[in-house]
N, CA and C of each residue as an Amber inpcrd file, in Angstrom:
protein
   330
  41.1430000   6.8500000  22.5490000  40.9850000   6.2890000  21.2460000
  39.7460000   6.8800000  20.5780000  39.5040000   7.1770000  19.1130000
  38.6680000   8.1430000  18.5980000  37.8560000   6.6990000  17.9740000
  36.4960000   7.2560000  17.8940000  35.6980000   6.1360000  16.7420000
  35.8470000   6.8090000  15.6300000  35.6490000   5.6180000  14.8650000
  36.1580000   6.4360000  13.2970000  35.0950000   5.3570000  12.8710000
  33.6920000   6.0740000  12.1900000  32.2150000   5.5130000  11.5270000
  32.9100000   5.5190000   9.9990000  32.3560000   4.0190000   9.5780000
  32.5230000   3.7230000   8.6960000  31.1530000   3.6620000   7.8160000
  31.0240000   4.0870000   6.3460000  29.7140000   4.3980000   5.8940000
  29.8710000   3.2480000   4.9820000  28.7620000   2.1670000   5.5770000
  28.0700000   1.0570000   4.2960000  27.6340000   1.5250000   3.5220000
  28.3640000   0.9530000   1.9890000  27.7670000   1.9360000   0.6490000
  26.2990000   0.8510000   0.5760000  25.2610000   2.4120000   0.2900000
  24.3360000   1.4100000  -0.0250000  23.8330000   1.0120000  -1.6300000
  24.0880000  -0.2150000  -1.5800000  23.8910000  -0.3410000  -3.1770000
  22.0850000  -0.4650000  -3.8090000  22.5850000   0.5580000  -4.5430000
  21.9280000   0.7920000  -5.6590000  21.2570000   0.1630000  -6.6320000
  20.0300000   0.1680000  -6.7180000  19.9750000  -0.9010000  -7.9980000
  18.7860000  -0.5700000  -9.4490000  19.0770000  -1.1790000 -10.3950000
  18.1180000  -0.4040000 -11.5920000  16.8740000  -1.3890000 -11.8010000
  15.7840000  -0.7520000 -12.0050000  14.1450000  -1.8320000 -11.7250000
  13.5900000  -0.8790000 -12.9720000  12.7290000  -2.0860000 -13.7020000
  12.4260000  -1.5330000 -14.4940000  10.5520000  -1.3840000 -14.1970000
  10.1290000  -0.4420000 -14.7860000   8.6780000  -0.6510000 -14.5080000
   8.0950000  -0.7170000 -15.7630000   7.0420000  -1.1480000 -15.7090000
   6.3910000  -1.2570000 -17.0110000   4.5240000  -1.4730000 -16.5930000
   3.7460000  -0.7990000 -18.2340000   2.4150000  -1.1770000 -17.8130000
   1.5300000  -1.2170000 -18.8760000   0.6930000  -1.6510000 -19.6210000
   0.4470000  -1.9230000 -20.3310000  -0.7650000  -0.7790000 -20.6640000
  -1.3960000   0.1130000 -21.5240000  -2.0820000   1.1330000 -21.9250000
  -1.7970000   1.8780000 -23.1400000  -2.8230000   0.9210000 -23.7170000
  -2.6170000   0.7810000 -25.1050000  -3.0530000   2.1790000 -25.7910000
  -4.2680000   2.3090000 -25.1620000  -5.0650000   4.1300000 -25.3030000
  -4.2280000   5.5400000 -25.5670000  -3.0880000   5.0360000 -24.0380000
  -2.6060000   6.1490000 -23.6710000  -1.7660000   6.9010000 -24.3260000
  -1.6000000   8.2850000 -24.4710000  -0.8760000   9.0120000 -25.1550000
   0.0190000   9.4960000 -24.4310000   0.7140000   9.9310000 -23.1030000
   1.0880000  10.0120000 -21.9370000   1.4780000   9.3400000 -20.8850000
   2.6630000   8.5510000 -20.5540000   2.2800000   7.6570000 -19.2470000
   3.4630000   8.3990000 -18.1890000   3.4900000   8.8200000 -17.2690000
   4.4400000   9.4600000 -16.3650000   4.6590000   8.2160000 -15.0940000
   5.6990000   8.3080000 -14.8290000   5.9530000   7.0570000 -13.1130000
   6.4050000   7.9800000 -12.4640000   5.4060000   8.2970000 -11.2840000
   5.8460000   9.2590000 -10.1700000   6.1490000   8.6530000  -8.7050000
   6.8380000   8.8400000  -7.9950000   6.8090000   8.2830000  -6.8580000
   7.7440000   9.1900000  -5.6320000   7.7340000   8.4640000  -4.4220000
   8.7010000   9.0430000  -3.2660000   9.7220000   8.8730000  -3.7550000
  10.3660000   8.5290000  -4.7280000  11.8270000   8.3610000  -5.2950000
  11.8060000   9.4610000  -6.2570000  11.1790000  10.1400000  -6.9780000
  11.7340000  11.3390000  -7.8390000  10.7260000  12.8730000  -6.9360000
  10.2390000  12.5080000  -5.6110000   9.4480000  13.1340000  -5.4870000
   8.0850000  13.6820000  -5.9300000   7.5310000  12.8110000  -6.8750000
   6.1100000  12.7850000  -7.1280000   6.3320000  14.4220000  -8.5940000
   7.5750000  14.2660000  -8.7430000   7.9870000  15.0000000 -10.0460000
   7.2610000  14.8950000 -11.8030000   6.9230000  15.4130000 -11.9750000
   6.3260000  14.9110000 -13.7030000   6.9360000  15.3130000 -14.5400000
   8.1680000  15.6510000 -14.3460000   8.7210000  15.6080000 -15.2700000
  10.0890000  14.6430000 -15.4970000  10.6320000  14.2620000 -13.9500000
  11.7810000  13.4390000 -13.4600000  11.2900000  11.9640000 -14.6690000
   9.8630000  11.2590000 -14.9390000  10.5540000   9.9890000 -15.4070000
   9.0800000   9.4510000 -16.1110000   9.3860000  10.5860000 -17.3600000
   8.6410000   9.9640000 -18.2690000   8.7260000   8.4740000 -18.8840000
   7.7470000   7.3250000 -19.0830000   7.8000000   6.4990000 -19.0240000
   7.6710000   6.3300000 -21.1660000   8.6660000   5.3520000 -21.7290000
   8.6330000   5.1730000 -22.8600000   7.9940000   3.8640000 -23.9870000
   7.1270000   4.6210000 -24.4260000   5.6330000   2.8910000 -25.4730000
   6.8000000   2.6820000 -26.2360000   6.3430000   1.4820000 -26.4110000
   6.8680000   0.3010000 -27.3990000   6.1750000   0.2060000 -28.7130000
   5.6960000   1.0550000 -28.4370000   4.4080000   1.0570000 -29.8240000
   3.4330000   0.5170000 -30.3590000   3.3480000  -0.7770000 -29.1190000
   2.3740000  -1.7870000 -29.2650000   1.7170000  -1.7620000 -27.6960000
   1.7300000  -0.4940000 -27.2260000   0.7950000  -0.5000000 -25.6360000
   1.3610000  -0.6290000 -24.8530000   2.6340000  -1.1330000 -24.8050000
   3.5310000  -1.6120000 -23.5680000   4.2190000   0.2050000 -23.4280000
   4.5700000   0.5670000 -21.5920000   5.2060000   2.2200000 -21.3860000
   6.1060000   1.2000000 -20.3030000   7.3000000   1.6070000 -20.6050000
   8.4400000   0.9350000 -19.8270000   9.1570000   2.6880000 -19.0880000
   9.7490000   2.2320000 -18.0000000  11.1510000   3.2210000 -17.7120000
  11.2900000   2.6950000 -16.5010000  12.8920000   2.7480000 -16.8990000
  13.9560000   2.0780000 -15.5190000  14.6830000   3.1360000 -14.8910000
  14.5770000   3.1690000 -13.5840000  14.8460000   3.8330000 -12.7980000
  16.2970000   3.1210000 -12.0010000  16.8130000   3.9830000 -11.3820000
  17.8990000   3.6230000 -10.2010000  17.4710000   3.8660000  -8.8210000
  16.9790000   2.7240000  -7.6680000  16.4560000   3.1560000  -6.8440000
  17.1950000   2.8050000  -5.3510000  17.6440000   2.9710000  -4.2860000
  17.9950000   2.7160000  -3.1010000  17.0870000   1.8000000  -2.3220000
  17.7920000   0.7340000  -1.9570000  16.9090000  -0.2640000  -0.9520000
  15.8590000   0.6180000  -0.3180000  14.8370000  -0.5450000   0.3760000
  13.5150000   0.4400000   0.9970000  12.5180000   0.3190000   0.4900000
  11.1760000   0.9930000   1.0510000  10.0110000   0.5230000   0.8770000
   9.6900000   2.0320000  -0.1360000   9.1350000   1.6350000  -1.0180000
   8.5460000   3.1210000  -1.9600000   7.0860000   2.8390000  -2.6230000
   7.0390000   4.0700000  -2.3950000   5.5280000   4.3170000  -2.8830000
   5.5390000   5.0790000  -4.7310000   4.4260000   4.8370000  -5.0690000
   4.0770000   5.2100000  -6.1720000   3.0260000   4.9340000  -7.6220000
   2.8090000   5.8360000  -8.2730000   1.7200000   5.8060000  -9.0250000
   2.0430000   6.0230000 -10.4120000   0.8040000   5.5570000 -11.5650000
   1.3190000   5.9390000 -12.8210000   0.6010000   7.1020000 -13.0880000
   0.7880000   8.4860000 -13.9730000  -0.1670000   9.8780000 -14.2800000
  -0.1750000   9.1470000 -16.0400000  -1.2830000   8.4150000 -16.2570000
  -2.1580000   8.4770000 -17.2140000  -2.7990000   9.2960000 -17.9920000
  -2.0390000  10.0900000 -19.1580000  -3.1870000  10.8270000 -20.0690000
  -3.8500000  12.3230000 -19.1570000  -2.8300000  12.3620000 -18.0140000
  -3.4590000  13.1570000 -16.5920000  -4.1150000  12.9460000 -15.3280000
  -4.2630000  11.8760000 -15.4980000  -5.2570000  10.9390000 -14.4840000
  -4.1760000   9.9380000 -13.5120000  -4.6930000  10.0240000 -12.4970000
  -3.8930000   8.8220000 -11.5500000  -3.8950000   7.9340000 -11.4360000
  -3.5010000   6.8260000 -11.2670000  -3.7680000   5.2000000 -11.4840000
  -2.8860000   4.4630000 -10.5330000  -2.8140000   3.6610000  -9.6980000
  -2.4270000   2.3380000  -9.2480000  -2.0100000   1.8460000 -10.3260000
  -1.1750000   0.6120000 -10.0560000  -0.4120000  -0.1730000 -11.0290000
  -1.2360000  -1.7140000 -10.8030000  -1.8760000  -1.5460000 -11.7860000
  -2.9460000  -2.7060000 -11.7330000  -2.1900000  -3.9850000 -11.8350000
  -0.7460000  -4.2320000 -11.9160000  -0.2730000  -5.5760000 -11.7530000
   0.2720000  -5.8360000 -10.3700000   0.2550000  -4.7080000  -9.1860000
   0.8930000  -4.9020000  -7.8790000  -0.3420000  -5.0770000  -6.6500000
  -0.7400000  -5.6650000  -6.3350000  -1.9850000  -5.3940000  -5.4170000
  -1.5860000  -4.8360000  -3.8810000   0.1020000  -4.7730000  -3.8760000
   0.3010000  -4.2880000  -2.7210000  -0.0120000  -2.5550000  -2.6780000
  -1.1620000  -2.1900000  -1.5490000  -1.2360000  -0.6670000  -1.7540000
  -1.2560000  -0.2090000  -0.4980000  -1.4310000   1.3560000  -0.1850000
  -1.2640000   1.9370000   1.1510000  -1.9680000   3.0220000   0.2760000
  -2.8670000   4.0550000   1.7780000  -3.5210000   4.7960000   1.6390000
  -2.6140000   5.7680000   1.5450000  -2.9800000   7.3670000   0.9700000
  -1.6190000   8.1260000   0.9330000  -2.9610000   9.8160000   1.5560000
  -2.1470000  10.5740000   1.6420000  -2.9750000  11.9480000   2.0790000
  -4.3300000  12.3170000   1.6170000  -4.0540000  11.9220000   0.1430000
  -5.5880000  12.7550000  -0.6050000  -6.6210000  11.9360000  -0.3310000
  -6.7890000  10.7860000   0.0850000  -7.8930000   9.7620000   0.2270000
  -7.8110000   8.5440000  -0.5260000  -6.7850000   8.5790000  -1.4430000
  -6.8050000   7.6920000  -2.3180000  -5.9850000   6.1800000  -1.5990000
  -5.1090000   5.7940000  -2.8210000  -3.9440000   4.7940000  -2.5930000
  -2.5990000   5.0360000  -3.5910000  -1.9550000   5.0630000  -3.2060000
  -0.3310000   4.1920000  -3.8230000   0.0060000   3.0620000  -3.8280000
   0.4830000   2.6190000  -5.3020000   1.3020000   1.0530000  -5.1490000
   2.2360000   1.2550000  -4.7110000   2.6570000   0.2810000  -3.6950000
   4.0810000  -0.2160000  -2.8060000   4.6840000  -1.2930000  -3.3020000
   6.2360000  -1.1190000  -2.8700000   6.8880000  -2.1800000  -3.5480000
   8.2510000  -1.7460000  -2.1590000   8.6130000  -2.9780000  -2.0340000
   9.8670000  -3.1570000  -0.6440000  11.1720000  -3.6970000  -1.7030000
  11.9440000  -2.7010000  -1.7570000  13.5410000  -3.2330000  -2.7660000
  14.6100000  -3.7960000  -1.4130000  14.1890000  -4.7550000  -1.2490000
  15.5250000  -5.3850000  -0.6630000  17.0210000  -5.6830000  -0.7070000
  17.8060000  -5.8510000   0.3320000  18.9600000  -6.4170000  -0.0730000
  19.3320000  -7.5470000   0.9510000  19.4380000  -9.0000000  -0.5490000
  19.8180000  -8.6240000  -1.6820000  18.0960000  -8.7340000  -2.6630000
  18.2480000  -8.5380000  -3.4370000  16.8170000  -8.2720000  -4.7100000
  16.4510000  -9.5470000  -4.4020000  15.3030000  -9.5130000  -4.3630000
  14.2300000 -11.5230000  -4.3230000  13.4350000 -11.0160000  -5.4830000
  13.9450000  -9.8990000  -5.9520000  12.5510000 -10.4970000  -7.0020000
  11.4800000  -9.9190000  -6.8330000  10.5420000  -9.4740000  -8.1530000
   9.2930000  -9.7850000  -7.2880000   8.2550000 -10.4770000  -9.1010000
   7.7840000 -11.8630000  -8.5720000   7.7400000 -12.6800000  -9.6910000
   5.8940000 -11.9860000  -9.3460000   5.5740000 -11.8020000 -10.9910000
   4.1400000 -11.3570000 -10.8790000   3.9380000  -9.9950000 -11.1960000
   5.0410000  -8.9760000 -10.6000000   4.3360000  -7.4740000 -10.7200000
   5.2650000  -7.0500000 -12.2080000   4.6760000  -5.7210000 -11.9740000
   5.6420000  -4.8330000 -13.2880000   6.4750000  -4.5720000 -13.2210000
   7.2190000  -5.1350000 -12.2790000   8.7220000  -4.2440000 -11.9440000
   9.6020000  -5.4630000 -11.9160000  10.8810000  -5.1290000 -12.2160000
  11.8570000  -5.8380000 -12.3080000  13.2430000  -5.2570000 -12.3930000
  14.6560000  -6.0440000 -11.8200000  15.4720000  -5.7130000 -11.3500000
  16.0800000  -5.7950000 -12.9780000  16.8070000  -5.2540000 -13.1130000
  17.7400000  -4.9230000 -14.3580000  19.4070000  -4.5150000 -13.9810000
């Protein structure tokens, strides 16, 4: 008798991020999900300071940062962080299944 593997689809889901920088002329969201790309997911102002962009991301734990005007930044509404190669930190965020939420930070399930 042969095994025959069956592949759990893994679902997918859309989170929106957002951050408030009113200054900024530039806001980029880079992370282990577009590969730390700058150009994959330019983030879009509201015109009143608020830089939103929703992504589609796969359950799992991900790392990532905002590129400010050129500059690197933590996401000053997540306090969850991890050290990353250069010396610095990345904000972390764990997408579960199914979604809990996460009440407090910038991100949200959409």
């Amino acid at each position: 008798m042969s095994k025959v593997k069956t592949k759990q689809k893994i679902k997918r889901r859309r989170v929106n991020f957002s951050l408030e920088a009113a200054d900024a002329k530039e806001v980029i969201l880079m992370g282990d999900f577009n590969n730390w790309n700058p150009k994959r997911h330019p983030m879009q102002s509201d015109g009143n300071g608020a830089w939103n962009k929703t992504v589609i991301l796969s359950p799992g734990k991900h790392e990532y940062k905002f590129l400010i005007d050129g500059e690197w930044r933590v996401d000053p509404q997540n306090e969850r962080i991890c050290p990353n190669s250069f010396g610095t930190y990345n904000s972390v965020f764990n997408l579960t299944e199914p979604y809990p939420g996460l009440a407090g930070s910038n991100f949200s399930e959409r």
